[in-house]
C-alpha positions as CSV (number, residue, x, y, z in Angstrom):
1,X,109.7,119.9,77.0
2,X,112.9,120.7,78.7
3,X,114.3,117.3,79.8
4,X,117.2,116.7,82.1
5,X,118.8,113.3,82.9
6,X,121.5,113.0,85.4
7,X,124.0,110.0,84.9
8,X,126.1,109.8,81.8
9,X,126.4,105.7,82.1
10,X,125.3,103.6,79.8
11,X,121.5,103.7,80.2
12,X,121.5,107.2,80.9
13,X,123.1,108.1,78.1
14,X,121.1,105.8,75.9
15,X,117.6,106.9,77.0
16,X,118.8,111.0,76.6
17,X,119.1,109.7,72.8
18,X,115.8,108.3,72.9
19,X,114.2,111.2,74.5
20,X,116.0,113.9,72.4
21,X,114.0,112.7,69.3
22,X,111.4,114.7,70.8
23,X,112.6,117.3,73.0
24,X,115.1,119.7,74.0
25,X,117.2,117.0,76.3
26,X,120.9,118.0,78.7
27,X,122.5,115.1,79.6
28,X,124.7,115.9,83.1
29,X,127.7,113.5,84.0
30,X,129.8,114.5,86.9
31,X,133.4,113.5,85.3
32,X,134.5,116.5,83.5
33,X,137.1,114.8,81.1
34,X,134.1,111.8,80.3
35,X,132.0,115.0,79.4
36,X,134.8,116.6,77.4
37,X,135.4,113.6,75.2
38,X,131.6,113.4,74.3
39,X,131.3,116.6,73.4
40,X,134.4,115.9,71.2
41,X,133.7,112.8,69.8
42,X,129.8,112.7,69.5
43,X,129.4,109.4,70.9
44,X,129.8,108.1,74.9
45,X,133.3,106.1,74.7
46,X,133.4,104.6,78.0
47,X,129.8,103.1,77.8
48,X,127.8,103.1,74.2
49,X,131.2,103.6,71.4
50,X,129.4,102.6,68.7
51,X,126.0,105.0,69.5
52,X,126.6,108.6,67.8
53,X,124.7,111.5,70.0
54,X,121.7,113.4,68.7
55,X,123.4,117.0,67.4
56,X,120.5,118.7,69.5
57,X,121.4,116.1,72.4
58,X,122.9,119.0,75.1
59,X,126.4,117.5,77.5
60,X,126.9,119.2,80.8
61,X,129.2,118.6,83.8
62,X,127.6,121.9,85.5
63,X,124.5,120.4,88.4
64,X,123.1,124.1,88.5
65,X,123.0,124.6,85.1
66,X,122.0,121.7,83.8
67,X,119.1,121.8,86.2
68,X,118.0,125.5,85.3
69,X,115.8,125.1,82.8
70,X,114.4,121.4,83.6
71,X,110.6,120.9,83.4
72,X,111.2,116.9,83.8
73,X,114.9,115.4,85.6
74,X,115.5,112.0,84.6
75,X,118.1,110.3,87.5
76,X,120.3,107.5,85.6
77,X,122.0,106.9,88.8
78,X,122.5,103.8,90.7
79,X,120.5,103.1,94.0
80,X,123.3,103.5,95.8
81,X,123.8,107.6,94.6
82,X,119.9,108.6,94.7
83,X,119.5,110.0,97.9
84,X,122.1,112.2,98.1
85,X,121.6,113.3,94.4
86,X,117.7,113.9,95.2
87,X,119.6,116.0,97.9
88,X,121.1,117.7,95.3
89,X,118.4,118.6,93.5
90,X,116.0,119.9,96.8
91,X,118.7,121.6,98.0
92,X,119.8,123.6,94.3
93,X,116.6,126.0,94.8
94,X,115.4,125.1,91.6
95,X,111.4,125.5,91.1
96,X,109.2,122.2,91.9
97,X,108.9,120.0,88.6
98,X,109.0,116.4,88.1
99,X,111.6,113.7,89.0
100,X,112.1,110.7,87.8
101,X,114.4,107.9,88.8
102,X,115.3,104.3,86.5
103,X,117.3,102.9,89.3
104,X,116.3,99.6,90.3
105,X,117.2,98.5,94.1
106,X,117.0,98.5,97.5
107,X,119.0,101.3,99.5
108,X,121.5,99.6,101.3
109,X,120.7,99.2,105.4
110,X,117.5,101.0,105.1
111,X,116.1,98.4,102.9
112,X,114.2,101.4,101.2
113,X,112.4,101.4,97.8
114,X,113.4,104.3,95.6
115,X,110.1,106.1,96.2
116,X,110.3,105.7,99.8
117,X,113.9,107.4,99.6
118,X,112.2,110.4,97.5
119,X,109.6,111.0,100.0
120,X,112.0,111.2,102.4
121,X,113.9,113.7,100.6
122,X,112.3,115.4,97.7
123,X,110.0,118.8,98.8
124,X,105.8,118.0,98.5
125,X,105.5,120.3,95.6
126,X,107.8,117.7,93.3
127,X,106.2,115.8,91.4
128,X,107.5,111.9,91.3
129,X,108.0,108.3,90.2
130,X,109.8,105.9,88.4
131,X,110.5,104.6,85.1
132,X,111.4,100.7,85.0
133,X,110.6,97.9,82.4
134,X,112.7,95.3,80.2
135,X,115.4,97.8,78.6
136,X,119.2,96.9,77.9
137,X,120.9,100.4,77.2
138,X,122.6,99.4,74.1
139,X,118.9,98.2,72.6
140,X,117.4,102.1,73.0
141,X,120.0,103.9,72.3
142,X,120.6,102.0,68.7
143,X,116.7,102.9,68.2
144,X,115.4,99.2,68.4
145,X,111.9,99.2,70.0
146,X,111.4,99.0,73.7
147,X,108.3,99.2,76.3
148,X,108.5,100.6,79.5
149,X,106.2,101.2,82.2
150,X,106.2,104.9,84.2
151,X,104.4,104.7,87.9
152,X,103.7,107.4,90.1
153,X,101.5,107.7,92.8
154,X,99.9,110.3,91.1
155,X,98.4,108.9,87.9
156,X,98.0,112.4,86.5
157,X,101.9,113.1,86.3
158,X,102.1,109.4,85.2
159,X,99.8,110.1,82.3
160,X,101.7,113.2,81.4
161,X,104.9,112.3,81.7
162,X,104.4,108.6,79.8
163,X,103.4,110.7,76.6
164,X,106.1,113.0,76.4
165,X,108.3,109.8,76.5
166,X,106.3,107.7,74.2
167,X,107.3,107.6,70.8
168,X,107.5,104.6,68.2
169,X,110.5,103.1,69.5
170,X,110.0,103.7,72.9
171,X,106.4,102.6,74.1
172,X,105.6,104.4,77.7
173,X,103.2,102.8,79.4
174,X,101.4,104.6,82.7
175,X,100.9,103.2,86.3
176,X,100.0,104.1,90.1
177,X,101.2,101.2,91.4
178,X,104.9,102.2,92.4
179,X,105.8,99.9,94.4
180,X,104.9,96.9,92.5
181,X,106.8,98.5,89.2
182,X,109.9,99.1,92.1
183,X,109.9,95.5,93.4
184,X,110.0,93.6,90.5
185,X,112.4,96.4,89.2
186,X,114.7,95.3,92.5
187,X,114.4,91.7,92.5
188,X,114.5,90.7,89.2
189,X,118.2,91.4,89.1
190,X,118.6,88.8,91.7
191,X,117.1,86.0,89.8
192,X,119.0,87.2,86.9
193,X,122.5,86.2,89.1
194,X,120.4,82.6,89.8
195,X,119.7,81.9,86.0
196,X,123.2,83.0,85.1
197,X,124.5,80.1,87.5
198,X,121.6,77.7,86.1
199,X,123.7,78.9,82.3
200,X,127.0,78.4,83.7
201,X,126.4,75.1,85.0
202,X,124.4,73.6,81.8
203,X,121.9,73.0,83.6
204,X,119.6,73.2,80.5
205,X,116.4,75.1,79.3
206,X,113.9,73.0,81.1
207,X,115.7,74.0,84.6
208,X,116.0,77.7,83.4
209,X,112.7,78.4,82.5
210,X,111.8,76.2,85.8
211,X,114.4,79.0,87.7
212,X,112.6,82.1,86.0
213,X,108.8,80.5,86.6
214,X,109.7,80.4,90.1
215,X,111.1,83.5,90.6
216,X,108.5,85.3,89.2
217,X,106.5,83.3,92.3
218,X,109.1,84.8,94.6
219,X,109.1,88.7,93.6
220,X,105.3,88.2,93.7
221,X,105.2,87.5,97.0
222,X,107.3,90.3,98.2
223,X,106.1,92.2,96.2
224,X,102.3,91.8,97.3
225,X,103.5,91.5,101.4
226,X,105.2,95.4,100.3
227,X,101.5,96.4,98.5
228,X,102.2,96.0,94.9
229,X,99.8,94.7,92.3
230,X,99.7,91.2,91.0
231,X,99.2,92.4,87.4
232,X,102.1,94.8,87.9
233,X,104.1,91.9,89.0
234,X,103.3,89.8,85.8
235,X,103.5,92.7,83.7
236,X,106.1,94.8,82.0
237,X,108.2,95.8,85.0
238,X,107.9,92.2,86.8
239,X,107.7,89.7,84.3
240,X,108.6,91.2,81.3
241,X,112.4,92.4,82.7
242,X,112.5,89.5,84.8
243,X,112.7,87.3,81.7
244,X,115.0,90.3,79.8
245,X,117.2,90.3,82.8
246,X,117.7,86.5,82.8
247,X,118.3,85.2,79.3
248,X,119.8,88.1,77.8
249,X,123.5,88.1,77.3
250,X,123.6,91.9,77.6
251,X,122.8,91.3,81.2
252,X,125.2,92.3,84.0
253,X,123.5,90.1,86.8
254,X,123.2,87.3,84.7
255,X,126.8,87.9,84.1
256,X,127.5,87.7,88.3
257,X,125.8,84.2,88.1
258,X,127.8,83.3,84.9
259,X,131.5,83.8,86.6
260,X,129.9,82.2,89.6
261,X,129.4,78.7,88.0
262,X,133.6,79.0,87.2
263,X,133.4,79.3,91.0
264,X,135.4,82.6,90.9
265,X,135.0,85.1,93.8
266,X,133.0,88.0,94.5
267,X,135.8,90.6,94.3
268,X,136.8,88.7,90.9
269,X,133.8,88.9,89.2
270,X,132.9,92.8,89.9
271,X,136.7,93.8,88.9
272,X,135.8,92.2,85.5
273,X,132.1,93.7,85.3
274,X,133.5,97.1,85.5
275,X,130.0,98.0,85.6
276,X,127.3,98.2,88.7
277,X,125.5,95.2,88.7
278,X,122.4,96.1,91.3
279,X,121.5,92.5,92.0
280,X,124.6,92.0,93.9
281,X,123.5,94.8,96.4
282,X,119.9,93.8,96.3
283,X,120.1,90.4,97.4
284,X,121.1,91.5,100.9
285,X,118.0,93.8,101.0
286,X,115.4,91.3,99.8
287,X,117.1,88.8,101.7
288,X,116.2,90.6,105.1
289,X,112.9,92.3,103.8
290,X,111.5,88.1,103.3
291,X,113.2,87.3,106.4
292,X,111.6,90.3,108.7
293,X,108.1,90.1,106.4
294,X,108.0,86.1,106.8
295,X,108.3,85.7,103.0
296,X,109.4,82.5,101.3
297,X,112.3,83.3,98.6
298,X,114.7,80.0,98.7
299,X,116.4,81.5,95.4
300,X,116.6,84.8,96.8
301,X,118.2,82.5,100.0
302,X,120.4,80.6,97.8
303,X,122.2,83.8,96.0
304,X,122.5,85.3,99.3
305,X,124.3,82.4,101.3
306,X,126.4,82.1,97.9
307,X,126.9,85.6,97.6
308,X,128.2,86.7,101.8
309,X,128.2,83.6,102.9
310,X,130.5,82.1,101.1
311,X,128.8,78.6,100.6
312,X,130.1,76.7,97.3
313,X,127.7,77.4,94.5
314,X,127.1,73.9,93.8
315,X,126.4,72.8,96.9
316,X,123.7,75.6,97.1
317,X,122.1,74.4,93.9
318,X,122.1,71.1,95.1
319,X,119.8,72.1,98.3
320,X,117.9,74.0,95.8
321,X,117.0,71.0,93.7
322,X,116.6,68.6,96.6
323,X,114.0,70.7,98.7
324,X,110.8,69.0,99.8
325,X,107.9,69.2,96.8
326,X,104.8,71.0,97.4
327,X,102.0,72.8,96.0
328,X,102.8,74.9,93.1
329,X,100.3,77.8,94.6
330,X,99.5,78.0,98.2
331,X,97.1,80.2,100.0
């Protein structure tokens, strides 16, 4: 299969590896010079140094071209870029294949799932969906073995499209239930910034595992109010990165919550990241998705008030861990 992906960052540069053990893959990035140098060197400086490229692994800064001969397009891009390159792509005249997208968010003001942005956008004839589970870009891109889970609306193209990605280091697993895989894709990353202040502040392992237990709780219930599946939820895409995104030291958002113990500011933090970290954006979407839907998420709360409002990180843990006890699961 001819396989495009679209973002030369870190995860997708590291999943075009993956992919190219089995097919013919192009890997697009929009920085010329970046491009340049990988075609040079082998190996993506700026994001994976110590990762050498597949020799059959294809490098393009061209949209049209890389596009051409696509059966499958793969969008590594960040919430924040996938409407208008889903733009791109209805507008480039290229025959109707399938498009898939790893971002994990909200769009900004809309308060849009990824999917709900591609309908918006993408032509009937495309196929669609999304490819989300517990995957740090360094992880696939060295070879080490990942599961992920691939939802579409249409389970046919989920089927298909799970198998041409499956191989023994990266297990592809196939869902209809989009929005459930996009939800605790979204949120996750939110909990992650929560656990990362729970680590910073030593808080301990009893009170992280508490933290993660009851965030899984939260995305649930969003997550169901949206129409997602509770097995979704606890599965690969919910659970499973959930727990990834919050105790591994790879992680970006846990990183957010990290700085935010040492009390430093926002700006601060995401000049030392030098990398998106979607939680940030996130929590101001889920944030007024519970608060319109009439969810309960106090930790979603908590990293939003620290987050734009501005209130001291310690005092917000404090309100967390002095708020009235009640049933664990409540109808």
């Amino acid at each position: 299969m001819n396989i495009t992906v679209i973002g030369a960052g870190a995860w997708g540069t590291a999943l075009a590896i993956s992919v190219a053990a089995r097919h013919c893959v192009t890997l697009w990035g929009r920085d010329v010079a970046q491009i340049a140098a990988m075609h040079a060197a082998r190996c993506n400086q700026r994001y994976l140094p110590d990762v050498s490229l597949p020799e059959n692994l294809s490098l393009s800064s061209d949209f049209s071209a890389a596009l051409k001969d696509a059966e499958l397009v793969i969008l590594a891009v960040p919430t924040a870029a996938l409407r208008l390159t889903l733009q791109r792509i209805a507008q480039a005249g290229h025959p109707a294949c399938g498009v898939v997208w790893l971002c994990k968010g909200f769009e900004a003001h809309t308060s849009l799932l990824p999917h709900q942005v591609a309908e918006q956008v993408l032509p009937s004839d495309f196929h669609r969906g999304v490819l989300s589970g517990p995957s740090f870009a360094l992880e696939v891109a060295r070879g080490l073995p990942t599961a992920l889970v691939m939802a579409s609306a249409d389970e046919a193209f989920a089927q298909r499209t799970a198998q041409a990605l499956h191989h023994s280091r990266l297990r592809v697993y196939a869902s209809n239930d989009v929005i459930g895989v996009e939800v605790g894709g979204a949120v996750k990353n939110v909990m992650a910034i929560a656990a990362g202040v729970c680590d910073g502040m030593q808080l301990g392992n009893n009170a992280r595992a508490a933290l993660i237990t009851r965030g899984l709780a939260e995305i649930t219930r969003l997550g169901l109010k949206l129409g997602g599946r509770t097995e979704t939820l606890g599965g690969l895409s919910g659970a499973g990165d959930l727990i990834l995104t919050c105790t591994g030291d790879l992680s970006r958002n846990r990183r957010v919550g990290l700085l935010l113990a040492q009390e430093l500011s926002l700006d601060e933090i995401l000049g030392q990241l030098g990398h998106v970290a979607e939680g940030v954006y996130a929590v101001r979407e889920a944030h007024q998705l519970a608060l319109r839907l009439g969810v309960d998420m106090p930790i979603c709360d908590a990293v939003y008030r620290v987050l734009y409002d501005h209130v001291p990180t310690r005092e917000m843990v404090a309100q967390l861990l002095n708020r009235t006890a009640s049933l664990e699961f409540s109808h």
